[in-house]
NUDRENTOR-942537 format. One line per field, with one value per residue: residue number from 0; x, y negated, z negated of N, C-alpha, C in turn. Coordinates in nm, 2 decimals, always signed. Example, Ala and Ser with C-alpha at 12.3 -4.5 7.8 and 13.67 -1.06 7.14 Angstrom:
palum <- 0/1 $
nx <- +1.32/+1.28 $
ny <- +0.57/+0.22 $
nz <- -0.78/-0.71 $
cax <- +1.23/+1.37 $
cay <- +0.45/+0.11 $
caz <- -0.78/-0.71 $
cx <- +1.32/+1.29 $
cy <- +0.33/+0.00 $
cz <- -0.78/-0.79 $
END
This chain:
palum <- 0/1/2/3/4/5/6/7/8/9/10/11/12/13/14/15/16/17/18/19/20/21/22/23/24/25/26/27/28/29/30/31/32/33/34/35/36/37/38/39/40/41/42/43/44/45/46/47/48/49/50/51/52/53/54/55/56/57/58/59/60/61/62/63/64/65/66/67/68/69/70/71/72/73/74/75/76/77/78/79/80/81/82/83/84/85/86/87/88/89/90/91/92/93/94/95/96/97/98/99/100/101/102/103/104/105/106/107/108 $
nx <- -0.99/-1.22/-1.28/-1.26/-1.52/-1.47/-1.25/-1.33/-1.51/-1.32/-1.11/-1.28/-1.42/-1.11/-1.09/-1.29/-1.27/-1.32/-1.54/-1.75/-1.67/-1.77/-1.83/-1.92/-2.00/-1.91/-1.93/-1.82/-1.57/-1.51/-1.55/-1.47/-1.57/-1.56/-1.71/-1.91/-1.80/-1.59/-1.30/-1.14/-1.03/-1.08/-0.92/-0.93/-0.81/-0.67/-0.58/-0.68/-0.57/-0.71/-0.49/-0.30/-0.14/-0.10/-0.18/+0.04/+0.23/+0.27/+0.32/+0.62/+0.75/+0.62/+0.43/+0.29/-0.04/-0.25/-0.61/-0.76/-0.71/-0.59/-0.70/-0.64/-0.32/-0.32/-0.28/-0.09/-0.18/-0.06/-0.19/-0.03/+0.01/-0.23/-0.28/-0.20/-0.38/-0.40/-0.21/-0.38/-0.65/-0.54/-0.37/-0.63/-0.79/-0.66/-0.65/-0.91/-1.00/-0.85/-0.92/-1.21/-1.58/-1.84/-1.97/-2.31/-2.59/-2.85/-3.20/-3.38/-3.59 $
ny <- -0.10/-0.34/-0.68/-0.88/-1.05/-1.30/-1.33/-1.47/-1.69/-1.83/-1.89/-2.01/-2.22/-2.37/-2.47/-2.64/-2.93/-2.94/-3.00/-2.80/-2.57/-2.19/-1.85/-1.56/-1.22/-0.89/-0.60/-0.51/-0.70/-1.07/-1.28/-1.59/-1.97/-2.31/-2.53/-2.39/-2.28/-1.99/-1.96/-1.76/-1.44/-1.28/-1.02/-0.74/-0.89/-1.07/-1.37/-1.42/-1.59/-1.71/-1.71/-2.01/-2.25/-2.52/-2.41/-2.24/-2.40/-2.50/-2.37/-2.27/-2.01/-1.83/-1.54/-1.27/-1.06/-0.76/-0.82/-0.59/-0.24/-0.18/-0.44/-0.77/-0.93/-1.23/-1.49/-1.46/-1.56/-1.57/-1.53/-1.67/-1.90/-2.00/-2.16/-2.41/-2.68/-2.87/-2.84/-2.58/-2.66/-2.80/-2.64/-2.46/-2.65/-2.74/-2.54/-2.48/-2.71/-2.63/-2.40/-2.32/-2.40/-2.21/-1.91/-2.04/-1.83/-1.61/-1.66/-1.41/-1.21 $
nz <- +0.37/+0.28/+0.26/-0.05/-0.17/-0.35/-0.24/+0.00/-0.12/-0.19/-0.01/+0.12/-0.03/-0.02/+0.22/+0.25/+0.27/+0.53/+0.62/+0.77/+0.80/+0.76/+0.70/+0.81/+0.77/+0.84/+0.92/+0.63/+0.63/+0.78/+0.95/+1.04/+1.09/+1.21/+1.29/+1.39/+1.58/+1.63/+1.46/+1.36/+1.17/+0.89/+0.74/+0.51/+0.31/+0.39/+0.64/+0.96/+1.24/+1.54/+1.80/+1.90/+2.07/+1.92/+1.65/+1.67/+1.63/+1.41/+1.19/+1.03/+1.07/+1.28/+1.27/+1.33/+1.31/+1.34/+1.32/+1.25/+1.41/+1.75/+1.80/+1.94/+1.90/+1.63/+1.45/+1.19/+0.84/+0.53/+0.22/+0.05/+0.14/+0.18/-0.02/-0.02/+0.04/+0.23/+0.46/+0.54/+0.60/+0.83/+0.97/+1.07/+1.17/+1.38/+1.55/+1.59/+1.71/+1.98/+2.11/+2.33/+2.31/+2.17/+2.44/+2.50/+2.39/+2.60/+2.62/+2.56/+2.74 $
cax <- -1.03/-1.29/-1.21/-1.33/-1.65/-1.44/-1.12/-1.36/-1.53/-1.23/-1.08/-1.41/-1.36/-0.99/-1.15/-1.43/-1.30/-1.35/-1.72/-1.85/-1.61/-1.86/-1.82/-1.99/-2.00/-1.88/-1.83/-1.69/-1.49/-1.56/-1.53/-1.48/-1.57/-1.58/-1.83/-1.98/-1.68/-1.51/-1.14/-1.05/-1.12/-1.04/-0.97/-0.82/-0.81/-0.58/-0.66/-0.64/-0.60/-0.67/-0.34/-0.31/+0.02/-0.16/-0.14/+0.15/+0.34/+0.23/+0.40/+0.73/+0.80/+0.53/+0.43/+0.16/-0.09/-0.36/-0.67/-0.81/-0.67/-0.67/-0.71/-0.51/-0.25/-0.35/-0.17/-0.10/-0.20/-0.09/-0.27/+0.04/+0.00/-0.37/-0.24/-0.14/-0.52/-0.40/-0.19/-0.41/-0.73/-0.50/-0.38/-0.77/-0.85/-0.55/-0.67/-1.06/-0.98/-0.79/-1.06/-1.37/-1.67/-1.85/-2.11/-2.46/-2.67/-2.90/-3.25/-3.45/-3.76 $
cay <- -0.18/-0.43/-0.81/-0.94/-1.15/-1.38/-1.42/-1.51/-1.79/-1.88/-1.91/-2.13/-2.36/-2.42/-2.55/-2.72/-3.05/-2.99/-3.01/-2.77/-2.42/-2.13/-1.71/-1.45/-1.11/-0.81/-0.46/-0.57/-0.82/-1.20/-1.41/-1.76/-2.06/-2.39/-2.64/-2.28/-2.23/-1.91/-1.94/-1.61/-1.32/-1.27/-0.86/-0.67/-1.06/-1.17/-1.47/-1.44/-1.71/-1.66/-1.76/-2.12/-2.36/-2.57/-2.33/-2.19/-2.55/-2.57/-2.24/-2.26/-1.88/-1.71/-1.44/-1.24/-0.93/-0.74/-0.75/-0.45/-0.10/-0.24/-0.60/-0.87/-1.00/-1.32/-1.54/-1.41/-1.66/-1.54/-1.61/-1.76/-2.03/-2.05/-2.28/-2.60/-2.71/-2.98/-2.76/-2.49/-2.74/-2.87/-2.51/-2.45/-2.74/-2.76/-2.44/-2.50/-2.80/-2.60/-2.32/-2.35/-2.36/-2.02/-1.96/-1.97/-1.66/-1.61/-1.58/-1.29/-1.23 $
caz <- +0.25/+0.31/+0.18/-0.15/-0.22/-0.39/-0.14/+0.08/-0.15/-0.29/+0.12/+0.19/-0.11/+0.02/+0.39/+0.24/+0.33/+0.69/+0.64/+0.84/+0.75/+0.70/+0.75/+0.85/+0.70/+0.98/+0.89/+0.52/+0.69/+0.79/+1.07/+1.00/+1.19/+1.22/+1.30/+1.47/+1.66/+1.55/+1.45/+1.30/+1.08/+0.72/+0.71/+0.40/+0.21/+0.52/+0.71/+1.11/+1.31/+1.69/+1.87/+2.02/+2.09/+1.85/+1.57/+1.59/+1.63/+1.27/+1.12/+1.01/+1.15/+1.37/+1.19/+1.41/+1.29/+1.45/+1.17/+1.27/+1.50/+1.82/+1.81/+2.01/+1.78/+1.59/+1.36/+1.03/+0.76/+0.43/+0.12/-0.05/+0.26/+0.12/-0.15/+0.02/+0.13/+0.35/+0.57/+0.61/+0.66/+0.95/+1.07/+1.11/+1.27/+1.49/+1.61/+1.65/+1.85/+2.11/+2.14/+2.36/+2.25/+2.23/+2.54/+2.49/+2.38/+2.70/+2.56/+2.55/+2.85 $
cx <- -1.10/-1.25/-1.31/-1.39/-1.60/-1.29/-1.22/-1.41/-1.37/-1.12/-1.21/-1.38/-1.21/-1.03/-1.25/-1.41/-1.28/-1.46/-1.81/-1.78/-1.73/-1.75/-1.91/-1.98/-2.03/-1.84/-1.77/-1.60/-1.56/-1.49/-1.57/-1.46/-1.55/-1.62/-1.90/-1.91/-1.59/-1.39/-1.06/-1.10/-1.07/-1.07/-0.89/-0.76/-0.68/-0.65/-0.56/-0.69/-0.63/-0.57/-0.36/-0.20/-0.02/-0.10/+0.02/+0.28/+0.34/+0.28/+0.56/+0.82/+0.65/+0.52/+0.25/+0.07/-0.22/-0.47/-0.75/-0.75/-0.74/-0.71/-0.59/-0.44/-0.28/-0.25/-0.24/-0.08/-0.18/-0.16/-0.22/+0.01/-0.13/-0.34/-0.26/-0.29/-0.46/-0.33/-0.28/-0.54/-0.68/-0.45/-0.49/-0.83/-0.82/-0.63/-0.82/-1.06/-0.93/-0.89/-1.19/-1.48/-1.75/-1.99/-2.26/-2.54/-2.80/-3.04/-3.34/-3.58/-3.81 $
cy <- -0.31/-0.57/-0.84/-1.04/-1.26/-1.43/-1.50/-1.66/-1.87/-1.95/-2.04/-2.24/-2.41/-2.52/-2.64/-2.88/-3.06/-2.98/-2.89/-2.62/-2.27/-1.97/-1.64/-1.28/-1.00/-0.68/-0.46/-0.67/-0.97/-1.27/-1.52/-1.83/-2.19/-2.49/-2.51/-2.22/-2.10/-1.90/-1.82/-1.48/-1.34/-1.05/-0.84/-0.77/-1.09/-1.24/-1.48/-1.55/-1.67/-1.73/-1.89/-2.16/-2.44/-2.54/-2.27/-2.31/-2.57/-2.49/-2.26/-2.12/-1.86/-1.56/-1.36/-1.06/-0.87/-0.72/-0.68/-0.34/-0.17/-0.36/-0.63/-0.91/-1.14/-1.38/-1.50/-1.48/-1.59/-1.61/-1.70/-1.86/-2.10/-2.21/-2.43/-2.65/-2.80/-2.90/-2.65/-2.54/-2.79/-2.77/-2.50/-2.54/-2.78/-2.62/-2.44/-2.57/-2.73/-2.47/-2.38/-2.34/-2.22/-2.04/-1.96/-1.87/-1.73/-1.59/-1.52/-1.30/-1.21 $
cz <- +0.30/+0.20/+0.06/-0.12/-0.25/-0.35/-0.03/+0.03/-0.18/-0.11/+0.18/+0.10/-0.05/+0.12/+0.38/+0.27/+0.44/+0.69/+0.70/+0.82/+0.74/+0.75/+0.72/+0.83/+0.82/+0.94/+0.79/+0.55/+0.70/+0.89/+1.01/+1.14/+1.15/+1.27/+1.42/+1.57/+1.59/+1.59/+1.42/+1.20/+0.96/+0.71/+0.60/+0.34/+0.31/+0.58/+0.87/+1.20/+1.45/+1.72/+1.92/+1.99/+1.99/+1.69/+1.53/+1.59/+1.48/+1.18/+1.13/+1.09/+1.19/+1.34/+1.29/+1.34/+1.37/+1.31/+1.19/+1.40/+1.62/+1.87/+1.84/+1.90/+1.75/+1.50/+1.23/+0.92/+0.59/+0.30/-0.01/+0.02/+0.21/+0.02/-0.13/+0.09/+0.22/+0.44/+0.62/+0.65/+0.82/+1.07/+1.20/+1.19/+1.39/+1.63/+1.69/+1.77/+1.97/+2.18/+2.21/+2.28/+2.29/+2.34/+2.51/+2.47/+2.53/+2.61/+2.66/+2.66/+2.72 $
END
């Protein structure tokens, strides 16, 4: 089941006061970033965090899923959690901060 059009807006408006939030459209799915750094996926209207010490210092329980067959296990953000914008703005950002940034695309001869 690919994620709704409108979990995803409705998941961006929540983040919108980190300025810079966006996603990217994958196979029906969505990768979300922020400030161009990718934090996580959004599969089957769930929100995956990638894993950091950061993140999960912020979770009441540690709740981990894989969002797709296959994939490393991520943190499992439900959409009741969506609610509270200031925690999950701070989740998100907790998280970005401890992630590198992504490497450079090489270009093309």
């Amino acid at each position: 089941m690919a994620t709704d059009k409108n979990t995803m807006d409705f998941l961006l408006d929540q983040l919108s006061g980190l300025g810079e939030a966006s996603a990217k459209k994958m196979f029906g799915e969505y990768c979300l970033y922020l400030s161009g750094k990718p934090v996580g996926l959004v599969c089957d209207d769930q929100l995956y965090l990638k894993p950091t010490r950061a993140g999960s210092a912020l979770l009441d329980k540690v709740v981990e899923g894989a969002p797709y067959p296959g994939a490393r296990p991520h943190l499992l953000i439900t959409p009741d959690q969506w609610e509270d914008t200031e925690w999950l703005c701070g989740i998100v950002r907790a998280t970005a901060k401890e992630l590198p940034l992504p490497k450079p695309k090489k270009p093309k001869p």
